[in-house]
Legacy VTK file of the C-alpha trace (Angstrom):
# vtk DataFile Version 3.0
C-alpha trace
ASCII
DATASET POLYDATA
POINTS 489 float
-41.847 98.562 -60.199
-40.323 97.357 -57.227
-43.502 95.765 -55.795
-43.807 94.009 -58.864
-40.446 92.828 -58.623
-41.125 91.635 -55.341
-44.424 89.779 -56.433
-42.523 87.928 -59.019
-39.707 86.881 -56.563
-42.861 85.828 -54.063
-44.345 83.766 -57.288
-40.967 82.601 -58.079
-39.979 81.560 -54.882
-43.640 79.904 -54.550
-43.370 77.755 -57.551
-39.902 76.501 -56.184
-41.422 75.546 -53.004
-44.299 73.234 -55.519
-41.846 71.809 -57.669
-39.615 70.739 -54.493
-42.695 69.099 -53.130
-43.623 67.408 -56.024
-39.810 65.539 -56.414
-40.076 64.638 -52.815
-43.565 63.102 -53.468
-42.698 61.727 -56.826
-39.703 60.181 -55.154
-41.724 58.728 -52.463
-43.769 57.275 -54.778
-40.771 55.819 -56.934
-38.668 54.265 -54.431
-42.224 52.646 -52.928
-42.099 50.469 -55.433
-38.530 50.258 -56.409
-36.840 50.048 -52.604
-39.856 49.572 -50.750
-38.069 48.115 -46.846
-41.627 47.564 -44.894
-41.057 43.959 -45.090
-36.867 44.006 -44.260
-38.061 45.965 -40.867
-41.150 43.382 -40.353
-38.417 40.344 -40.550
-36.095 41.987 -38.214
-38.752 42.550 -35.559
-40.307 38.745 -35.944
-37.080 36.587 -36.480
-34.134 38.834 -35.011
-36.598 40.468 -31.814
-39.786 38.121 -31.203
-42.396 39.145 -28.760
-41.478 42.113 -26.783
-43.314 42.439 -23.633
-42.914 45.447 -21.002
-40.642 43.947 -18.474
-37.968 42.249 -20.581
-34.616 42.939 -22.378
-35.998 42.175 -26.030
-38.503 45.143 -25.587
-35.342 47.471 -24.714
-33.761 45.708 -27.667
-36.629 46.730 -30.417
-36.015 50.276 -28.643
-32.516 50.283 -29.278
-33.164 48.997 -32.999
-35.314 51.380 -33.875
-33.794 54.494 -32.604
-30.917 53.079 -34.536
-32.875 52.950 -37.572
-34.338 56.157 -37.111
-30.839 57.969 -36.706
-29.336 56.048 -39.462
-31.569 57.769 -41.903
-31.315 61.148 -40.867
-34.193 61.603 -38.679
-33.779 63.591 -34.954
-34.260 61.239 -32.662
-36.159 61.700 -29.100
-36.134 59.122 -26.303
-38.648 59.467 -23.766
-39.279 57.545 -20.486
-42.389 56.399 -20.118
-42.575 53.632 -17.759
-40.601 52.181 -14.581
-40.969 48.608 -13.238
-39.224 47.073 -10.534
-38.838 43.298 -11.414
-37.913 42.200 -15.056
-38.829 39.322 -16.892
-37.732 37.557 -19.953
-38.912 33.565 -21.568
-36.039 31.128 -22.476
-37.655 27.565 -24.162
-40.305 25.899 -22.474
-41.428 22.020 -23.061
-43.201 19.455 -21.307
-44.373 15.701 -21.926
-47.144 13.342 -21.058
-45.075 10.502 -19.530
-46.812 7.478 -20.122
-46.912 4.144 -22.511
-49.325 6.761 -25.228
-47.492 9.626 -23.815
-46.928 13.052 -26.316
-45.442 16.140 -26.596
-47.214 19.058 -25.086
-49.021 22.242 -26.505
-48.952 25.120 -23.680
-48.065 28.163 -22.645
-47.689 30.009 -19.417
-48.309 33.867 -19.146
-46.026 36.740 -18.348
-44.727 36.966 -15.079
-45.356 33.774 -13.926
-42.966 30.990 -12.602
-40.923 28.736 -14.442
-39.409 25.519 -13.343
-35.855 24.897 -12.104
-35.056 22.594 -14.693
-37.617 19.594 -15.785
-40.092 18.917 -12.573
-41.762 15.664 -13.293
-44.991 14.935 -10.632
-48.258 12.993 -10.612
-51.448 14.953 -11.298
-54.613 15.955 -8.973
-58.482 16.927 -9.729
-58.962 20.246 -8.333
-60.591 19.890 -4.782
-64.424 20.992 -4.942
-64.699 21.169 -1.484
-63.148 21.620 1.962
-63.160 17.888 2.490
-61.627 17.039 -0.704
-59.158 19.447 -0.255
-57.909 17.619 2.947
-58.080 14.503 1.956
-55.629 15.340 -1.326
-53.752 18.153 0.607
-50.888 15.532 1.669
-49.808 14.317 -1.642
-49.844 17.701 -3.207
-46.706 18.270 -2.776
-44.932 17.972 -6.223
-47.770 17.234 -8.147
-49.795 19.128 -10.710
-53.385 19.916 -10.656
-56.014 20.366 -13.143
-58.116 23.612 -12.718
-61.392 22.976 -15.142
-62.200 26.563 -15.638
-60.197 27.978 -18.219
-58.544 31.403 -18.510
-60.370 34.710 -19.125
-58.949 35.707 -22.768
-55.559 34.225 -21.573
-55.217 35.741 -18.274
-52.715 34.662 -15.200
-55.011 33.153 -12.461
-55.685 35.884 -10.323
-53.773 34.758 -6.543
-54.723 38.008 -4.920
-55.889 37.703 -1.345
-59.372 39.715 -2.224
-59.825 37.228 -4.842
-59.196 34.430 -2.249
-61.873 36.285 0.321
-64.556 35.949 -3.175
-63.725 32.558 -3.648
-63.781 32.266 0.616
-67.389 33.784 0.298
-68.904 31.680 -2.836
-67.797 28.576 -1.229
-69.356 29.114 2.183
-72.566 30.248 -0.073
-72.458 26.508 -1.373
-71.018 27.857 -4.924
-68.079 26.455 -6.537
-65.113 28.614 -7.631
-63.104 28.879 -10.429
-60.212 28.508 -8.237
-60.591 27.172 -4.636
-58.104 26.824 -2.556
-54.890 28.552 -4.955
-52.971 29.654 -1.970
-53.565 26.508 0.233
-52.613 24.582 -2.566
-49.719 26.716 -3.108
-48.297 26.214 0.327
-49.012 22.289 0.215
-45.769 22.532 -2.404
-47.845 22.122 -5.656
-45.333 22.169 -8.423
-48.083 23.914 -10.335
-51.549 24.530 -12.383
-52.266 23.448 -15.301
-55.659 25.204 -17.387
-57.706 23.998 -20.762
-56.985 26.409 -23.321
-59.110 27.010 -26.755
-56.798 26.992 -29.941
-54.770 29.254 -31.411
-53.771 29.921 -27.460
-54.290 33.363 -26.187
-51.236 33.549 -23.400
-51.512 37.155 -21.950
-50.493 38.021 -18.370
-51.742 39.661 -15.263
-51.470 43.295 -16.283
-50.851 44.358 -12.340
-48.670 41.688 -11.963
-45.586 43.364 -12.667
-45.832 46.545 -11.431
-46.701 44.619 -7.862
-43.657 42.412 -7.968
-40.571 42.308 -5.885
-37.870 40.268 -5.685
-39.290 39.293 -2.436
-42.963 37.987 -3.592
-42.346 36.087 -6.745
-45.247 33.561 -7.593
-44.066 30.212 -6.531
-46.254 27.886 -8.665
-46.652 27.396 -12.107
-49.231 28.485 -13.972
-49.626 26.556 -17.256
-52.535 27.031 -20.213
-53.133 23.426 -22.231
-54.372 22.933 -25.306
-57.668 21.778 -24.558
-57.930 18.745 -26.305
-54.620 17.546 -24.655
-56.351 18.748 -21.175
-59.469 16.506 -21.749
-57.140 13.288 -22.530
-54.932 13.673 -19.069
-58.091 14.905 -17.672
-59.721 11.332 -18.414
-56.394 9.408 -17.563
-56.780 11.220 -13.831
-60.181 9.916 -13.561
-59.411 6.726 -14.707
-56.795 6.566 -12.319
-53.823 5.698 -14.454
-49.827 5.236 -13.654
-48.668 8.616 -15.428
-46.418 11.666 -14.678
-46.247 14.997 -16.179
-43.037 16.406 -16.718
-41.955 20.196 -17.818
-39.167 22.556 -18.230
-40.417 25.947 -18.343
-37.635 28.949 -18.699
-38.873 32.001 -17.008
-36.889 33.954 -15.470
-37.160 37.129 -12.884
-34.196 39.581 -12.305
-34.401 42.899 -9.880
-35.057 46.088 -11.951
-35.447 48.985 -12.496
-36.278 48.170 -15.689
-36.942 50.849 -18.049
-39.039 51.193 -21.484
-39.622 54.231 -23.875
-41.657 56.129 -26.295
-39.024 56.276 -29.831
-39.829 59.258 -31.881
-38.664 60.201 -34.734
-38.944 63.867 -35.966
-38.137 65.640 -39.862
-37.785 69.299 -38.513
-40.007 71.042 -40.031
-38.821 74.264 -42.056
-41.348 76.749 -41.263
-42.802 75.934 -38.552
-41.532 73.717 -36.785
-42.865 73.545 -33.605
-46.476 72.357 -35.423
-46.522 68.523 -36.299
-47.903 65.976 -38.147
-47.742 62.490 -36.636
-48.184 58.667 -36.842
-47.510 55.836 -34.600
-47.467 52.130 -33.635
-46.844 50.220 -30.313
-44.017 48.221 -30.311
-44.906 46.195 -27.023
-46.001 43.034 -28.100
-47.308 39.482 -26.395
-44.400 36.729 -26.165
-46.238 33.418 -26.892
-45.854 34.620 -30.664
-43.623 37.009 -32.489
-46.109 40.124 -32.373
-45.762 40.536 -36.203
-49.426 41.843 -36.744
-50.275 43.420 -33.314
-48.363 45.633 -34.037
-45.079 44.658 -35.828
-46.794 45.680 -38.519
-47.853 49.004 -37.519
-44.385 49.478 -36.483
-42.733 48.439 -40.261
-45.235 51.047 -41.838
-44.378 53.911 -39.829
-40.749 53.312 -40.139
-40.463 52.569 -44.118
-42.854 56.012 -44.445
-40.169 58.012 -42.020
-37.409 56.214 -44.215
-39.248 56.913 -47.776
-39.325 61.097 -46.817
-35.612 60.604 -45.943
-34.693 58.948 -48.512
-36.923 61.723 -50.534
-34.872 64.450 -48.989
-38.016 65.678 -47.203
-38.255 69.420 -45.783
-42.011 70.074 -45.058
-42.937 73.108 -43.649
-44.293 71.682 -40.543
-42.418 68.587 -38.332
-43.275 65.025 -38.740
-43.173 62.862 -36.264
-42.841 58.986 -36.295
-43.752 57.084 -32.423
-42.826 54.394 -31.450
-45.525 53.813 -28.366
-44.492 51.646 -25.354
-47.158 49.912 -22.986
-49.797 50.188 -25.291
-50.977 46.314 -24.223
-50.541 47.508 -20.519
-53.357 50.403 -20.829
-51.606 52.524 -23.673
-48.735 53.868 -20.843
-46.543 55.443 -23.514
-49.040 57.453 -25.918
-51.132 58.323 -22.276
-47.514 59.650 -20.621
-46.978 61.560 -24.369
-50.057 63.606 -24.535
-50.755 63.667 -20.688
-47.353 65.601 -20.672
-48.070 67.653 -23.050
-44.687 66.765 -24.540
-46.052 68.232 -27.717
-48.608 71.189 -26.971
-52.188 69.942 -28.028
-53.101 72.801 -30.413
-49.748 72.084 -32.520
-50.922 68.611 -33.833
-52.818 68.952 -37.212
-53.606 65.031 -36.969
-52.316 61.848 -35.069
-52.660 58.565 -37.409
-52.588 55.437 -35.560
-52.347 52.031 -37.389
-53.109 48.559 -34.717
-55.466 47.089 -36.826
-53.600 44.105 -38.581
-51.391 44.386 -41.946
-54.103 45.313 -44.292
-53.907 47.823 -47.145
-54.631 51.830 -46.258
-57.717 52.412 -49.041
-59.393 55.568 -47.662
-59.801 58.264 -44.876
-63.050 59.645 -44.089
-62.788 63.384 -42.491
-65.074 66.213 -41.335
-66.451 68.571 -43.953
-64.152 71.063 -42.672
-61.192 68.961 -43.632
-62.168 67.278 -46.828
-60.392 69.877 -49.008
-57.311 69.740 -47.770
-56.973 65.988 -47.775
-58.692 65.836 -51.413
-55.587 68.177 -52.156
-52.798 65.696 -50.099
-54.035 62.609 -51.227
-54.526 63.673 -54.824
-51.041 61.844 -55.883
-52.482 58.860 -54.442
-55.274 58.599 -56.981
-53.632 56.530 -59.343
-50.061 55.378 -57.435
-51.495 51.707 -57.514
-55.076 50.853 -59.475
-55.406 47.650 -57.837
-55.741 49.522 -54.501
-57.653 52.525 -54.910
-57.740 55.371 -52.443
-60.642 57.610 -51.584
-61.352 60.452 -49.577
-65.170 60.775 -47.743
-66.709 62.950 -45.670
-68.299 61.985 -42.311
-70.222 64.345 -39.556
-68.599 64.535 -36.509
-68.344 61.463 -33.806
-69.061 61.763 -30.140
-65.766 62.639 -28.876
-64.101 59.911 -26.823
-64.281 59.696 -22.722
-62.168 57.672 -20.538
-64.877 55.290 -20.260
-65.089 54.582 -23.806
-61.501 55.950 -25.373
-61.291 52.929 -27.417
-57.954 50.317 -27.508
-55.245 51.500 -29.102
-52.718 54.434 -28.865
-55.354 57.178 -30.869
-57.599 57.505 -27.632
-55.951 59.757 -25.604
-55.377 62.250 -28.173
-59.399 62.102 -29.141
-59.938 62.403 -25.610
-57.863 65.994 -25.455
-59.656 67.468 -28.261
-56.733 66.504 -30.982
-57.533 65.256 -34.254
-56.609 61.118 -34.538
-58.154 60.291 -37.936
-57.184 57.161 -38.952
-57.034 55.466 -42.200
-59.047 52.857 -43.276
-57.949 49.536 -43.796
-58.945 46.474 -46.384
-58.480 43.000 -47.983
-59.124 44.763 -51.295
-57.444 41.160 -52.698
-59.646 38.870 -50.595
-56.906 37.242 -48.677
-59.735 36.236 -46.229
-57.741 37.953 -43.498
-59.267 37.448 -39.756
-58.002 39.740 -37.255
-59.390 38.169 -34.723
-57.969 34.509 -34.849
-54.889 36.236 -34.678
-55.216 38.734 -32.843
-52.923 38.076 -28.560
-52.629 34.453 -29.648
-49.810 31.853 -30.418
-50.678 32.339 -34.382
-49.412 36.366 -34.601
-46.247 35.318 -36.528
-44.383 36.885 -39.578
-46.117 34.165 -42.234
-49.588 36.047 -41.218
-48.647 39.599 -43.233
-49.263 40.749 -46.319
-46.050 42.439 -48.058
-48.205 44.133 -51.224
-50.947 45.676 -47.811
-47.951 46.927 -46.286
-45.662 48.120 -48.377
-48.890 50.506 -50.167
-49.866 51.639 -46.838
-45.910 52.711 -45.639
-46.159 54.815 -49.620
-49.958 56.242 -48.625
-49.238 57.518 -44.983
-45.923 58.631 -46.085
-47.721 60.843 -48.819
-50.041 62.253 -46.629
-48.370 63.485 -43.680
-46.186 65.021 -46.021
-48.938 67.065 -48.130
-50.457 67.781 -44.506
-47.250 69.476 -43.416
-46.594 71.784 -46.077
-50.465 73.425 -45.864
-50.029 76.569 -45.117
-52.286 75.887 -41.545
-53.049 73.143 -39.171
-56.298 71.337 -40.022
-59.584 72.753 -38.923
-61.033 70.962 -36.037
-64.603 72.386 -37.130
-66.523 69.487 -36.864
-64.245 67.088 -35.421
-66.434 65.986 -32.625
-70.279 66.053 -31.894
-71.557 68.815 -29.579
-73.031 66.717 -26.551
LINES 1 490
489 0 1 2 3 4 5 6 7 8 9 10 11 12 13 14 15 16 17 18 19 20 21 22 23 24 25 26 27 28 29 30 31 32 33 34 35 36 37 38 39 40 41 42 43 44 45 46 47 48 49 50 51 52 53 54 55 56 57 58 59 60 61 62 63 64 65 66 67 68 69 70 71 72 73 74 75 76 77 78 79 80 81 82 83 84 85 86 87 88 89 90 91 92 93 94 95 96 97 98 99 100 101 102 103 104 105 106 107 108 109 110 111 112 113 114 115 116 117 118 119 120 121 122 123 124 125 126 127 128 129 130 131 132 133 134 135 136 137 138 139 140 141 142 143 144 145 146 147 148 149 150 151 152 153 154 155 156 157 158 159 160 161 162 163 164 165 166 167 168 169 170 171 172 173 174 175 176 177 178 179 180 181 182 183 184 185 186 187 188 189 190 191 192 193 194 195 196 197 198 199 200 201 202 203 204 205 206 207 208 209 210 211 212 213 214 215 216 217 218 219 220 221 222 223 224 225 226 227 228 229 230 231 232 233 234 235 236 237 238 239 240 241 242 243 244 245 246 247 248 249 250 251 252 253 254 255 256 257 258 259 260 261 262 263 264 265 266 267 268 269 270 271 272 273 274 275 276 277 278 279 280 281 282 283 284 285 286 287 288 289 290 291 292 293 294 295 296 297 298 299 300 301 302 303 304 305 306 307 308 309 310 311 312 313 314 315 316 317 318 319 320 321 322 323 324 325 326 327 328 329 330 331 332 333 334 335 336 337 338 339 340 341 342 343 344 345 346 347 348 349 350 351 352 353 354 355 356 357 358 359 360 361 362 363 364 365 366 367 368 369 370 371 372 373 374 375 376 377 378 379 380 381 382 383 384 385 386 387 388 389 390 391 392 393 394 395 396 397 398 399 400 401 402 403 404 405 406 407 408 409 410 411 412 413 414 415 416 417 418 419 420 421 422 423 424 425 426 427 428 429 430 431 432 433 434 435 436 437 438 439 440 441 442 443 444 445 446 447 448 449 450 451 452 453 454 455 456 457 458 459 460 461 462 463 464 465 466 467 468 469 470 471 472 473 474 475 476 477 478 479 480 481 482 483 484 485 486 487 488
């Protein structure tokens, strides 16, 4: 008798634990499409933030917001140091002119870490020198002018002023080869006010990634470093040739200050009940390039993972297992903050069931494809997703396992170290199920990455979808199998 008492208080107890699931996912789903925030957190980040690159204030800022938002619904919040520099660097407006009887606004952009002007610095403008001789002959009326480099950047990269890149160029030039950049430091000393580069359209502006980790206060670059649009370029190119009275003027805000400056992994954790040192986890970088607002690489990624953390508060979420929300830093400087994460084992590598990532641009969540060995379970977690929005269908497949990932082919975003350690990182899959003839790719590190590129109805279904799932995946009563995860090589 007692033994059946005890079964029926088990059973009891059981269906209790169901039903309280089921609100909490029911509730999710509700207030996804009642109070659904994605796009209130997307607005902050593009209009209130902009770009937030590692090195400047508005990346701390972002930090600050979000482990704001984080604590203000509920969540524990964890603040980890990732990354160190020594020199900061933040943008104010930049602007420059064609100063001539056609002159024109100008379309540019300079990349991180690179000089600015003090104030407007108007000056004539010079060919590149080809050779030693015409370097001489224009080296005494460099001073204050700006010169036209012909080779354009590599995907929107600082030139590259190192002194083993001067010994290459040193070397192709005595070979009778012409360089992309002859004579940078000579010129540089001659007092050029700076370099001006044809850029493709929309304008990739990146930076040198070693740049600011090399800085000081006491080796600043000295000369500008300015990307054109190319069409512009070819006009003043043709003026130069033509030998015509005009000037170049620009005012170009960029500004240095000492460090340390100081940038942070923000993660976001709903205890789990039962055990809660096992988690399941998501994440987006919230580093972003600064000739745009970083609204799709990876504002968007960011808005997701928040609005799901904020939907299973709002739910009144207690999973068995912990959630965790991350908030990477330095993921465009070689993924520093997911690399310091896992390298430190700040969560032990057998407690993850799965790590999603989303980087890929603010397109709707529409399936997952798993190992055999997982297929149940997610079949099971994703079943309330099967008709939350017919327009956007979700489906589970199965896939054989995938060669797991090496450093020498981890792939680019904030999953890669995770794969690389054995843990599961299975992603969902994303779509223009609507056909909004969305192109990554033109957006993708350029000027055109603003908030008028998302897609509100993408978002706001994928925020409901990966909210859903890590929630079904922390109350299993195990971590997923990791049978299968990766090819035997």
């Amino acid at each position: 008798m007692k033994k059946t008492i005890l079964s029926l208080a088990a059973m009891l107890l059981m269906a209790l634990a169901v039903s309280a699931q089921d609100k909490v996912t029911k509730t999710v789903l509700e207030l996804g499409r009642t109070d659904n925030r994605t796009m209130q957190h997307a607005e902050y980040i593009a209009r209130n933030i902009g770009g937030r690159l590692v090195g400047t204030h508005m990346l701390n800022h972002a930090e600050e917001w979000v482990a704001s938002q984080f604590k203000s619904w509920g969540l524990e919040v964890r603040v980890q140091e990732a990354i160190t520099i020594g020199v900061g660097f933040d943008r104010g407006p930049w602007s420059g002119r064609l100063l001539s009887e056609d002159g024109f606004q100008l379309h540019f952009g300079t990349p991180a870490y690179t000089a600015g002007t003090c104030g407007p610095q108007k000056g004539k403008v010079y060919l590149e020198p080809k050779n030693q001789r015409e370097f001489d002959r224009v080296k005494g009326a460099l001073k204050g002018a700006w010169v036209l480099l012909e080779t354009g950047p590599a995907g929107g990269l600082a030139i590259d002023a190192s002194a083993a890149a001067d010994s290459v160029r040193a070397a192709r030039l005595a070979a009778g080869e012409e360089a992309s950049v002859p004579f940078y430091r000579q010129m540089v000393d001659a007092g050029v006010l700076g370099f001006i580069r044809p850029s493709r359209l929309p304008m990739q502006v990146l930076y040198n990634r070693a740049m600011c980790f090399d800085l000081t206060m006491d080796n600043l670059p000295r000369a500008c470093d300015i990307l054109l649009d190319e069409h512009q370029f070819a006009i003043i190119k043709q003026k130069a040739l033509n030998r015509e009275d005009f000037s170049l003027e620009f005012d170009i805000r960029n500004h240095f200050f000492p460090g340390p400056m100081k940038f942070h992994n923000i993660l976001g954790v709903i205890k789990g009940t039962r055990y809660p040192d096992e988690y399941v986890m998501m994440g987006s970088h919230l580093d972003a390039y600064d000739i745009a607002t970083g609204s799709t690489d990876d504002g968007q990624g960011v808005c997701v993972t928040m609005e799901a953390a904020r939907l299973l508060a709002a739910a009144g979420a207690k999973p068995k297992r912990s959630i965790m929300f991350c908030i990477w830093t330095g993921e465009e400087y070689g993924l520093l903050g997911s690399k310091y994460f896992v390298e430190n084992k700040t969560v032990p590598w057998d407690k993850i069931s799965n790590y999603f990532n989303r980087d890929g641009g603010p397109l709707a969540a529409t399936s997952i494809t798993v190992p055999p060995a997982m297929y149940d379970d997610f079949v099971k977690v994703c079943e309330p997703l099967a008709d939350y929005n017919p327009d956007i269908p979700f489906k589970v497949n199965r896939r054989e396992g995938e060669p797991q990932p090496r450093p020498t082919r981890a792939g680019g975003s904030d999953h890669a170290y995770f794969q690389m350690r054995g843990i599961p990182a299975i992603s969902f899959r994303e779509s223009d199920i609507f056909g909004y003839d969305f192109n990554y790719r033109d957006i993708w590190h350029t000027e055109d990455d603003l908030f008028d590129k998302l897609i509100p109805a993408y978002m706001e279904h994928s925020a409901v979808v990966q909210a859903v799932t890590a929630y079904g995946l922390a109350n299993l009563d195990h971590l997923l199998s990791r049978e299968g995860l990766f090819k035997e090589e």
